[in-house]
C-alpha positions in Angstrom: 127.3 -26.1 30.5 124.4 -27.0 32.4 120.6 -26.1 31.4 120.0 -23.3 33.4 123.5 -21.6 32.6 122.3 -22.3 29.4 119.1 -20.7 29.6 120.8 -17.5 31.0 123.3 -16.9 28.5 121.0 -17.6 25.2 119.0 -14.7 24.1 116.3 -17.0 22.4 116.7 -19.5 25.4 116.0 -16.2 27.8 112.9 -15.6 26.0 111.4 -19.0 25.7 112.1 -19.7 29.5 109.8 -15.7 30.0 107.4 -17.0 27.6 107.0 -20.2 29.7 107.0 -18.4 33.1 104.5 -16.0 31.9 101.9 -18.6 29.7 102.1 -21.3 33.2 99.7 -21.0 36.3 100.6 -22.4 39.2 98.4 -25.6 40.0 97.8 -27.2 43.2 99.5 -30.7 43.2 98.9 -33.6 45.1 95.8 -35.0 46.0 93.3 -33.0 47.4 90.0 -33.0 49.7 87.1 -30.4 48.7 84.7 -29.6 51.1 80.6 -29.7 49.4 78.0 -28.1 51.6 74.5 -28.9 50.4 70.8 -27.8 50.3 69.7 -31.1 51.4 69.4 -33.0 54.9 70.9 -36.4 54.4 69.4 -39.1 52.6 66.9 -36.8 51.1 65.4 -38.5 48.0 67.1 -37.8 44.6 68.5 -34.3 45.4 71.2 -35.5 48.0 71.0 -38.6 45.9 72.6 -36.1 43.0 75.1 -35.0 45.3 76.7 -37.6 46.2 76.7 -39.0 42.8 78.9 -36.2 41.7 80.9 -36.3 44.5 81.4 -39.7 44.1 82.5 -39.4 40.6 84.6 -36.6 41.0 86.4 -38.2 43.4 86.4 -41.8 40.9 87.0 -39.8 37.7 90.2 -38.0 39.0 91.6 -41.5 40.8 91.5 -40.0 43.9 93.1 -37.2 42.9 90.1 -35.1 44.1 87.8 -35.9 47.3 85.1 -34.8 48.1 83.7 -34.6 51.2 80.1 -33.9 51.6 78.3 -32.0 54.2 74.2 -32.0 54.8 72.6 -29.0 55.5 73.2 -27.8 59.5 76.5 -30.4 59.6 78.3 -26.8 58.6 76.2 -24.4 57.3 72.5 -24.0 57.0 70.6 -24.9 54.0 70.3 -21.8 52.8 74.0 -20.2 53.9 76.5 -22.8 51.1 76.2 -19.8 48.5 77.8 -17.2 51.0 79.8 -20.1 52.7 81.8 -21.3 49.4 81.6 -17.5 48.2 83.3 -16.5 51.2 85.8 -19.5 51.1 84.7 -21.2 54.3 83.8 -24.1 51.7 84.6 -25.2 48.4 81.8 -26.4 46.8 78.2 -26.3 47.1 75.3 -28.2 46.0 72.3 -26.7 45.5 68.7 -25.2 44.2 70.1 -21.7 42.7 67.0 -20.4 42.6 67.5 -20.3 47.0 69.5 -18.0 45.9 67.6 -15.0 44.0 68.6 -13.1 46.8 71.8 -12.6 45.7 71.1 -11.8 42.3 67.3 -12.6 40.2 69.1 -14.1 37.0 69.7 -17.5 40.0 66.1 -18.5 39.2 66.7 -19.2 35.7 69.6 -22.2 36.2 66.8 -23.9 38.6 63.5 -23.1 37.2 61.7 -20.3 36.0 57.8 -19.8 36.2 56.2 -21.0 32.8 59.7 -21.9 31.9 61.8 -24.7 30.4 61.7 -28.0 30.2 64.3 -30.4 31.1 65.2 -31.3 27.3 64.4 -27.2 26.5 66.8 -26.0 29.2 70.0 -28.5 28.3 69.1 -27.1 24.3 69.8 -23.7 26.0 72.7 -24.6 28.3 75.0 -26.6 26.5 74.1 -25.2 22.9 72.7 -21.7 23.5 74.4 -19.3 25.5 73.3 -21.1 29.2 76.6 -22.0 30.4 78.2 -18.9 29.6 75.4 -16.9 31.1 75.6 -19.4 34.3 79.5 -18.3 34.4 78.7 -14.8 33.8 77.1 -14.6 36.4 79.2 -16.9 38.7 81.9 -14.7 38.4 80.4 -11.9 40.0 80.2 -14.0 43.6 83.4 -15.8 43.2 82.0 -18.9 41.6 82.5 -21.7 38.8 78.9 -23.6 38.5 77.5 -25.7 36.6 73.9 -27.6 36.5 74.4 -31.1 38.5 70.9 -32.2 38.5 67.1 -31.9 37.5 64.0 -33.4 39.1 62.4 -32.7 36.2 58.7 -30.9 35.9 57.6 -30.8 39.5 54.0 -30.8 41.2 51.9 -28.3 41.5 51.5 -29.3 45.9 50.2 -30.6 48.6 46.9 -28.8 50.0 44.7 -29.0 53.3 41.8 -28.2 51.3 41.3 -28.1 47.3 41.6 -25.3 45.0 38.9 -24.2 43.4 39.6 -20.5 42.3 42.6 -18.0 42.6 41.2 -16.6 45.7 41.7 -19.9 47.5 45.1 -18.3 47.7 44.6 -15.2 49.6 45.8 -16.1 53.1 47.0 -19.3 52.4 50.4 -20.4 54.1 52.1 -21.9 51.3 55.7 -23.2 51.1 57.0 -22.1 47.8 60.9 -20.8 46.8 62.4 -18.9 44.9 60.5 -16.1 42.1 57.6 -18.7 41.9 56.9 -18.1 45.6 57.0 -14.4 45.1 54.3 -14.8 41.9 52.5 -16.9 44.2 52.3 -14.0 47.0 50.5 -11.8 44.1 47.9 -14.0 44.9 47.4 -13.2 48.4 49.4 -16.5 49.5 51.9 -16.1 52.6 54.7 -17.4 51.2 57.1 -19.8 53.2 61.0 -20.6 52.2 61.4 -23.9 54.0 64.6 -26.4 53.8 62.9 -29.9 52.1 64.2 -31.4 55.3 61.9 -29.1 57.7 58.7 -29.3 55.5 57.2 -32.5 56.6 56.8 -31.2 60.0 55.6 -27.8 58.8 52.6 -29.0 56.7 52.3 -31.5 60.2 52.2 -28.9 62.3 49.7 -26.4 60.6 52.5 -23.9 60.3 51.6 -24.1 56.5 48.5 -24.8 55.0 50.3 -26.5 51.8 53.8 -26.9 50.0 55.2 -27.7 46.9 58.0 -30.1 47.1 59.2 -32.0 44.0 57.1 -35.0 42.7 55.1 -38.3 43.8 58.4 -40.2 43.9 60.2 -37.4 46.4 57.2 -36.5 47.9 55.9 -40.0 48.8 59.7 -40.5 50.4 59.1 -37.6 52.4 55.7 -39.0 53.5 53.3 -36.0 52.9 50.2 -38.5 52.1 50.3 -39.2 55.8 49.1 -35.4 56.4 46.8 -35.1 53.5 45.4 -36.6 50.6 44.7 -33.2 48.2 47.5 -33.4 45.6 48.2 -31.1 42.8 50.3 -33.2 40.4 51.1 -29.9 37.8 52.8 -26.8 38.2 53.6 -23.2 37.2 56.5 -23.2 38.7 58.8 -25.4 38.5 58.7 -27.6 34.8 62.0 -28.8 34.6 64.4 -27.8 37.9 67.8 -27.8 37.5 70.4 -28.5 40.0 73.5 -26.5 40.7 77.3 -27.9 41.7 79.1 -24.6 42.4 83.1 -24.4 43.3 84.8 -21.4 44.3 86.5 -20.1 42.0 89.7 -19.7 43.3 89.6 -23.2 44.1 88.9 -24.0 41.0 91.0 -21.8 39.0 93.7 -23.5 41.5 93.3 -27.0 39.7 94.4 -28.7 36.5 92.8 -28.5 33.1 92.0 -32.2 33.7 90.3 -31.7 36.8 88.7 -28.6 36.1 87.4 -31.1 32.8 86.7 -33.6 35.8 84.3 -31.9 37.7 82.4 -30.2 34.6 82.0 -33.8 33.0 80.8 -35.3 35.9 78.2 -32.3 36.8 76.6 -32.7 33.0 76.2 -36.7 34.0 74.8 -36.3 37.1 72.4 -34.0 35.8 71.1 -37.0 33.4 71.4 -39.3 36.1 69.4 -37.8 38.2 66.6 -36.8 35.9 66.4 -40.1 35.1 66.3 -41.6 38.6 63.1 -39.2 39.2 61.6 -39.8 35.7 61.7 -43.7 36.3 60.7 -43.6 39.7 57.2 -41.0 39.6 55.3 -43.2 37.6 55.3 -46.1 39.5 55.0 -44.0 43.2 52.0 -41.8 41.8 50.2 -45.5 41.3 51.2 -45.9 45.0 49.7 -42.4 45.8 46.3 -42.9 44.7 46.3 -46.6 45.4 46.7 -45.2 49.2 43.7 -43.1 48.8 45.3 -39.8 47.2 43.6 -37.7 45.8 45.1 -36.3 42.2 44.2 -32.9 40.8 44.6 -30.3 38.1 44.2 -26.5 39.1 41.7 -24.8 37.0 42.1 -22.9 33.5 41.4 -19.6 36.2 43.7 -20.7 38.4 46.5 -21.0 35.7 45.6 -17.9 34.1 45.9 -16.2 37.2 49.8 -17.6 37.7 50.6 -16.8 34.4 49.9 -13.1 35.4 51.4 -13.2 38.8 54.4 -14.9 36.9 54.9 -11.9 34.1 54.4 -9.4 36.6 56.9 -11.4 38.9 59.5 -11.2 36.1 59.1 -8.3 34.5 60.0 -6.3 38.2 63.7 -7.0 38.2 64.0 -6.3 33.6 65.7 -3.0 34.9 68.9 -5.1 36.1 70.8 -5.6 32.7 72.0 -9.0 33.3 69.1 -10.6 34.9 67.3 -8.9 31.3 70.1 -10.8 29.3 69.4 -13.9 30.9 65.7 -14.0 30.4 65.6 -12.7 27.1 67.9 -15.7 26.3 65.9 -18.2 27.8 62.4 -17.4 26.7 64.1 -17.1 22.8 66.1 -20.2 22.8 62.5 -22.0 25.0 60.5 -20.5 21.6 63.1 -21.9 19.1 63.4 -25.5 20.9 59.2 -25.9 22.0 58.4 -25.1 18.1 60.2 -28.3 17.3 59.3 -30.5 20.1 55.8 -29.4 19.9 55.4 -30.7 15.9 57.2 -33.8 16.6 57.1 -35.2 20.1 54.2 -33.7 21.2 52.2 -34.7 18.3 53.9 -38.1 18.6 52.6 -38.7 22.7 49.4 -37.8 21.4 48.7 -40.4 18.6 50.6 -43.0 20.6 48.0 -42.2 23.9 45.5 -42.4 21.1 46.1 -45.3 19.2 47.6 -47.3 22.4 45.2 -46.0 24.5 
């Protein structure tokens, strides 16, 4: 008798091979290309440097199992269309800023960078041992998505200004490219707010089509070449104190692969993200040296200006507590940021400040 006569004729052998159908999905075999549509123009310091690290290691990790194939922004979709565009299924992957993508739900802002929010170590605390990842699938799910944070430039710059800031009603009128609920806080202020790809900006704040931009930090912003326009620099910001990168697969696609690779790609997102905060944490220090050797001109805003963001901020956030997950999200973050900032505050903190001290 041969197995599958086998099968058929034993009551217990029946039920096993139904137990088997049933407990199996059906995974796509052989090896595989995945298309990734980006944020970034080519070549764009450290954030298409993070996506092609991932890629890459997807692609190494599963032995060529898994390739991916990366697209810039406008070599498919725009910038600001790989959401819709893997959503949809016209890609597979994206990489990405979420918080581009507030639009499509507020709660996005919070797995880049929230105004006064997390820090790079605060916001891993929360993601891989609060309830971060979860949340981040939560709300993946409602667009079709599997994401994870691939990426962090750490704390950004507070900009690049034609003229310095002296007050908060420096802002009123000013043309300032800014994304994501930061830029709407910002617009509180009387700013005109701008949502610009990082490729486009140089020729923006060039042109006098904005009076000023934040971009990422003196490494990325020295490779974009904005001290050739002006020499007013804000090196600390409300915005943006530890942003978070995003590698987002559709999720049919990804529900479509093996355990392994599904592992795969997860794994390689978590390094990338400590890859590539360290590629911009080793690189700022030495290009802010170049900065003000070059005649830059480094600045803090003033305690009125930050007071006045801080508003703008809480009354930024506090408009979109009526949506129930966006509410779940923040109320998350801002209690694990307590529980983690009373820790690093006593220890690290007080440690940076003896060592400035004592080592001067």
């Amino acid at each position: 008798m041969d197995r599958r006569s086998f099968l058929k004729t034993s009551a217990l052998g029946g039920t096993a091979a139904a137990a088997t159908t049933l407990a199996a999905p059906a995974y796509a075999t052989g090896k595989r290309t995945l298309t990734m549509v980006t944020s970034w123009g080519r070549g764009l310091a450290g954030v298409f440097d993070a996506a092609q690290h991932v890629a890459d290691s997807i692609t190494t990790m599963s032995e060529g199992d898994l390739t991916v194939e990366i697209k810039a922004a406008g070599e498919l979709v725009g910038a600001f269309e790989v959401f819709d565009a893997v959503s949809s299924g016209q890609a597979d992957m994206y990489h990405a800023a979420d918080y581009y993508f507030t639009g499509q739900h507020p709660g996005y802002q919070y797995f880049t960078a929230a105004p006064f929010g997390m820090t790079p170590q605060e916001l891993v605390n929360w993601y891989y041992h609060g309830e971060g990842m979860g949340l981040h699938d939560e709300l993946g799910q409602i667009f079709g998505l599997k994401s994870f944070i691939a990426g962090n430039t750490g704390p950004q710059a507070g900009g690049w200004f034609h003229k310095e800031i002296n007050g908060p009603e420096d802002f009123n009128g000013l043309k300032f490219r800014m994304p994501g609920l930061g830029g709407k806080a910002l617009g509180k202020l009387g700013a005109s707010v701008q949502n610009i790809p990082g490729s486009e900006v140089y020729q923006a704040l060039s042109s006098g089509a904005i009076d000023g931009t934040e971009w990422i930090g003196p490494w990325a912003d020295e490779k974009a070449g904005f001290q050739e326009i002006t020499k007013t620099y804000y090196t600390s910001g409300f915005h943006e104190p530890g942003a978070a990168l995003t590698l987002a697969t559709n999720r049919d696609v990804f529900d479509s692969l093996s355990p392994a690779h599904q592992k795969i790609i997860e794994t390689a997102s978590g390094e990338c993200h400590q890859w590539n905060l360290a590629q911009f944490m080793n690189n700022n220090g030495a290009a802010l040296q170049r900065l003000q050797s070059g005649g830059v001109k480094t600045l803090e805003f003033p305690d009125s200006v930050w007071d006045a963001f801080g508003k703008a901020s809480k009354d930024t956030l506090d408009e979109f507590m009526d949506d129930e997950l966006f509410a779940k999200i923040r109320n998350s973050v801002e209690t694990s940021m307590k529980s983690s900032s009373s820790w690093l505050t006593k220890s690290e903190g007080a440690y940076r400040a003896q060592r400035d001290r004592v080592l001067g």
